[in-house]
C-alpha positions as CSV (number, residue, x, y, z in Angstrom):
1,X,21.9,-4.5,0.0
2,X,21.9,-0.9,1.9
3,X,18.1,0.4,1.7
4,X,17.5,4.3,2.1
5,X,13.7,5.8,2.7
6,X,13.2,9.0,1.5
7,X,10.7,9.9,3.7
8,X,9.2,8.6,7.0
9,X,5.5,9.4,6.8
10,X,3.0,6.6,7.1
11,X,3.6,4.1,5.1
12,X,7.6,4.9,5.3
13,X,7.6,4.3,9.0
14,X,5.5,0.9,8.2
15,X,8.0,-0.8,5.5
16,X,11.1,0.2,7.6
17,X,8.9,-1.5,11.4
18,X,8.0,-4.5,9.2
19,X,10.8,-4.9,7.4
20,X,13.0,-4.3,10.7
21,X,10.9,-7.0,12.8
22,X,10.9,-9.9,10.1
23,X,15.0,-9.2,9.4
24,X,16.3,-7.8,12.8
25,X,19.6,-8.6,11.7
26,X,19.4,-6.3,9.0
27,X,18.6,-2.9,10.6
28,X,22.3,-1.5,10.5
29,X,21.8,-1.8,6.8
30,X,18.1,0.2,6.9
31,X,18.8,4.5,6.0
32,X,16.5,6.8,6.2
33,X,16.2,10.9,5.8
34,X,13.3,13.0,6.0
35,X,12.8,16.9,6.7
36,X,11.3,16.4,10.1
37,X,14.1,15.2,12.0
38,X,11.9,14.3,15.1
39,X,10.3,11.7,13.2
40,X,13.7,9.9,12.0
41,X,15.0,10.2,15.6
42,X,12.2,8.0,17.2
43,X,12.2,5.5,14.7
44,X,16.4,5.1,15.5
45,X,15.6,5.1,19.4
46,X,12.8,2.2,18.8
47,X,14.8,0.1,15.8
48,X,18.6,1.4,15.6
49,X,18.2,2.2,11.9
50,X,21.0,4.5,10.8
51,X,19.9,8.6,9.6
52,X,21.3,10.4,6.7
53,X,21.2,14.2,7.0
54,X,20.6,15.0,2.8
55,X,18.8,12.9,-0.1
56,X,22.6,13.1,-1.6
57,X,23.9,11.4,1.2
58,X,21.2,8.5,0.9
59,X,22.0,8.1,-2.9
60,X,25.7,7.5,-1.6
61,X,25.4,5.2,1.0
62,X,22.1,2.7,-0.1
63,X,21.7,0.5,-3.0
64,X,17.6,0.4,-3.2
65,X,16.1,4.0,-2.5
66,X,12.5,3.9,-1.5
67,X,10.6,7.2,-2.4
68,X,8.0,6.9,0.3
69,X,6.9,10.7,-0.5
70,X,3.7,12.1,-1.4
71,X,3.4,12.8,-5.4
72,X,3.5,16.4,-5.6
73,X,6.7,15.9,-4.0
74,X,8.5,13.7,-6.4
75,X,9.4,15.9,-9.0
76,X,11.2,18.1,-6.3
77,X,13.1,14.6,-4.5
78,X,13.8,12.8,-8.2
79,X,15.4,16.1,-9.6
80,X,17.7,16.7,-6.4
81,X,18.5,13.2,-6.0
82,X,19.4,12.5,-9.9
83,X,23.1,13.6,-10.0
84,X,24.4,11.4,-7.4
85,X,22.5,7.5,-9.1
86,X,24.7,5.3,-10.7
87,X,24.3,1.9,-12.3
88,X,24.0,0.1,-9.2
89,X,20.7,1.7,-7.7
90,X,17.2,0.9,-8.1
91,X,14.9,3.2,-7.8
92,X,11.3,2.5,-6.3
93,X,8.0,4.9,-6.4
94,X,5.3,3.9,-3.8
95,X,3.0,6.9,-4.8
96,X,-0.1,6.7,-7.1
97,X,0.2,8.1,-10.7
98,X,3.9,8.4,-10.6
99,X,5.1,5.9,-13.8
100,X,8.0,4.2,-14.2
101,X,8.5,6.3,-17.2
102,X,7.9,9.5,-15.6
103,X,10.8,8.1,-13.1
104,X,13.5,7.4,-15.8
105,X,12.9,10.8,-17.5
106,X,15.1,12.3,-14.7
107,X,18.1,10.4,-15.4
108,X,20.5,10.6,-18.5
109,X,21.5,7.4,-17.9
110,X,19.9,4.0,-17.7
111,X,18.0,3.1,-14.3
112,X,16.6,0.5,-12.4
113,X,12.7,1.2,-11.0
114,X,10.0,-0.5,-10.0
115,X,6.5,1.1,-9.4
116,X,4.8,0.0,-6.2
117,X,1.6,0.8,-5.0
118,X,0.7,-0.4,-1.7
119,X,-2.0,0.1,1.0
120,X,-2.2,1.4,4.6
121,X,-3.3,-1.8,5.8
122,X,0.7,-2.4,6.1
123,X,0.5,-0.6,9.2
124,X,-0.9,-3.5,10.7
125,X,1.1,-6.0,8.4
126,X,-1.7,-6.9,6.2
127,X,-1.5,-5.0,3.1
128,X,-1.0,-5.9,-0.2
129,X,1.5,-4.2,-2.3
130,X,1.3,-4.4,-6.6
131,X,4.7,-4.2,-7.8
132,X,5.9,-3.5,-11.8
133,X,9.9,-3.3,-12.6
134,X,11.7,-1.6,-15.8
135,X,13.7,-4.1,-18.0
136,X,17.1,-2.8,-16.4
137,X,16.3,-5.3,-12.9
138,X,17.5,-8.8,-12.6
139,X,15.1,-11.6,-11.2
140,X,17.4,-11.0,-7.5
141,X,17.2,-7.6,-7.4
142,X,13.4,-7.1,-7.8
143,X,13.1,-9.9,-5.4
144,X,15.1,-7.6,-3.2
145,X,12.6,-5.1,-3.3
146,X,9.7,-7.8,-3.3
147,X,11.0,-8.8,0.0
148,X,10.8,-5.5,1.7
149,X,7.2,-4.6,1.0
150,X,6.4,-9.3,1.8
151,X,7.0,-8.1,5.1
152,X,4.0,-5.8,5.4
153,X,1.2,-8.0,3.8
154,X,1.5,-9.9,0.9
155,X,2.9,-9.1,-2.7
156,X,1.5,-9.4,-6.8
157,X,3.8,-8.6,-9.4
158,X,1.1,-7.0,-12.2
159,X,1.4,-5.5,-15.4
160,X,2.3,-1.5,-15.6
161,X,-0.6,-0.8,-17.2
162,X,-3.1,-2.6,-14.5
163,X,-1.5,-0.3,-11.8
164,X,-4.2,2.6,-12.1
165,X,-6.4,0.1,-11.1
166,X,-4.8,-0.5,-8.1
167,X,-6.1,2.6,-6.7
168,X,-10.0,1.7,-6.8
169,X,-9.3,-1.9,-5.7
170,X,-7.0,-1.8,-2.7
171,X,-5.1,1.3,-2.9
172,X,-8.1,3.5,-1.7
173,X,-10.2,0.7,-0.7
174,X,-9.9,0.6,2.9
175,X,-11.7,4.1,2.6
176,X,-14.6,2.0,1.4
177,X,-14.4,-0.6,4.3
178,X,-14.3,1.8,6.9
179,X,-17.6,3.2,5.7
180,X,-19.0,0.4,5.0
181,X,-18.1,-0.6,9.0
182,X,-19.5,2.9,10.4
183,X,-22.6,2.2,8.5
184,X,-22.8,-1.3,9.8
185,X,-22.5,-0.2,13.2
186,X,-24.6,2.9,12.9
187,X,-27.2,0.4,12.3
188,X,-26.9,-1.4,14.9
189,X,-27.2,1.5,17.4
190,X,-30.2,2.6,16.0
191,X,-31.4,-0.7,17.0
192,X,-30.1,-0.4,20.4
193,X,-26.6,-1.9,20.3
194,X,-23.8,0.8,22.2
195,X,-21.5,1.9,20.0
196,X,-18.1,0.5,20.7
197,X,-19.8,-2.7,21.1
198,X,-21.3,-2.0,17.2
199,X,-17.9,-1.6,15.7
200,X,-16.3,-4.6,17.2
201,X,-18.9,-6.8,16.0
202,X,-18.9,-4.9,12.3
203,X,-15.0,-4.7,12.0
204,X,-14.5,-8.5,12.9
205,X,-17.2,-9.8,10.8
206,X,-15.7,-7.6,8.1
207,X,-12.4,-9.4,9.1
208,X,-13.7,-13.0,9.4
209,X,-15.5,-12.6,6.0
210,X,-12.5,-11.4,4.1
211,X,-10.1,-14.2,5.4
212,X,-13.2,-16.6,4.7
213,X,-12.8,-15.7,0.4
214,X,-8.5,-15.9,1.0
215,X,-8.2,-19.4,2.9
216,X,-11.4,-21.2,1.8
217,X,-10.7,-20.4,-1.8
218,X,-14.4,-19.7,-2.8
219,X,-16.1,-16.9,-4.9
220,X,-17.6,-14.0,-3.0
221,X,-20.7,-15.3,-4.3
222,X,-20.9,-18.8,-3.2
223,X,-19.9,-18.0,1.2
224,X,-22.6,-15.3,0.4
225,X,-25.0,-18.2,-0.8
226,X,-23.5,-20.3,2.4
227,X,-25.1,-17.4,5.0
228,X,-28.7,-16.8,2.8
229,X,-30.9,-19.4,4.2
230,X,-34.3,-19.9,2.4
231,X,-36.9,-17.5,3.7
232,X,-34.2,-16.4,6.3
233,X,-32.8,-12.7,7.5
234,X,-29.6,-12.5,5.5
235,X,-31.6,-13.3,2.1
236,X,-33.7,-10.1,2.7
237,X,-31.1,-8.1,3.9
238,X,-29.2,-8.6,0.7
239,X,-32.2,-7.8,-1.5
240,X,-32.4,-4.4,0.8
241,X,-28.8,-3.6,-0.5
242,X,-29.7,-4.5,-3.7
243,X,-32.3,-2.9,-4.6
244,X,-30.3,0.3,-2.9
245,X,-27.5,0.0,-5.4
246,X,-24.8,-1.4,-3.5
247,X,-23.2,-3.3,-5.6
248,X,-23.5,-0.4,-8.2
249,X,-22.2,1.9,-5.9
250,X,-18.8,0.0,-5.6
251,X,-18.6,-0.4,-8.9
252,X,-18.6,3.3,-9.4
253,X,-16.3,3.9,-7.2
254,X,-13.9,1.8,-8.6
255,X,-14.4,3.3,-11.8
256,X,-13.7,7.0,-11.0
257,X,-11.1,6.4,-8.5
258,X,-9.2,4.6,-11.8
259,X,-10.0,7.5,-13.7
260,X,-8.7,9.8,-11.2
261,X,-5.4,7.8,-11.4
262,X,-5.0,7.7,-15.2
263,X,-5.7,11.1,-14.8
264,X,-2.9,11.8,-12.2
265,X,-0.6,9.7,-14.3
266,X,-0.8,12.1,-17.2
């Protein structure tokens, strides 16, 4: 199947490099058209893909169309675009707050869509990527789709409605990370460590923790338990967060950033 980005921003320019270097064989079959035409022309001098000069000319040659746009920008792409779909396409959002439903209303006929919501980890190829279809898709052509956004981290297939929770959880998490890194390492240079030295150690630990809670299999709670000794310096470092509303904190955070995504799918 012929895939066409709409769009070659970010996360655009990370499906099509992933997706390119896991299925090299497949690039003469990757399209892609955006408004800034430097940014198409580097990625066909680095991976061959082929260019389309309109979003009517993307309809016409590719089966899947990837809107990787931001969501102001949807109505503007979905209402241009909607003449030239047929039968055969499927349609798929990457953008928070835009709904499957909110996709079909631009069609008169019947279409195939599937709302995605990844992360910018899959610039680095470890995202992870929620994924909900219409009832128009077959099992092979959502794993189509599935396959595209596997090669960029991994892949859960979720309930619609869950998918304004994506957001608060992993959508706009790494925003959370990456604070919670500086701060690690700003601590550690007030207690004398240089900086660039502070970051490596917070941003691997950060690292080593998370892939401790994916391979190992155990709750958060229990490797926490592991690293509090009796007495020892991790035990009172954790009531020091604790009694500073960490844990509260994120839980907030979650909260209104779900909020703001209900909200922006309304």
């Amino acid at each position: 199947m012929k895939t066409g980005f709409i769009g070659t921003g970010n996360m655009g320019t990370a499906l099509i490099k992933g997706y390119i270097k896991q299925n090299n064989s497949n690039k003469d079959n990757i399209y892609a058209y955006d408004k800034l035409p430097d940014k198409m022309d580097e990625l066909v001098r680095e991976y061959g893909i082929q260019t389309c000069g309109s979003i009517e000319s993307v309809a016409k040659e590719c089966d899947i169309i990837i809107f990787a746009v931001k969501p102001d920008v949807y109505p503007y792409v979905l209402g241009e675009i909607s003449p030239y779909i047929k039968n055969k396409h499927i349609l798929v959002s990457i953008a928070a707050g835009i709904t499957i439903r909110y996709v079909e209303s631009f069609f008169s006929i019947p279409v195939k869509v599937i709302r995605t919501m990844p992360n910018t980890p899959a610039l680095v190829n470890q995202g992870i990527t929620a994924l909900s279809g219409n009832a128009n898709l077959s099992e092979k052509e959502f794993a189509a789709v599935r396959n595209i956004f596997s090669a960029v981290g991994k892949t859960e297939i979720i309930e619609e409605k869950l998918m304004d929770v994506i957001p608060g959880i992993s959508g706009s998490s790494p925003a959370y990370v990456y604070m919670f890194i500086e701060a690690l390492a700003d601590g550690a240079v007030m207690q004398g460590m240089p900086r660039n030295q502070a970051y490596q150690f917070a941003a691997q630990s950060v690292l080593g923790a998370a892939k401790m809670v994916l391979e190992t299999g155990k709750h958060p709670g229990e490797l926490k338990d592991m690293v509090c000794s009796p007495g020892g310096t991790t035990i009172e470092a954790v009531a020091s967060l604790e009694k500073n509303g960490m844990r509260n904190a994120v839980l907030e955070a979650v909260k209104v950033c779900t909020e703001k995504s209900i909200k922006m799918s309304k």
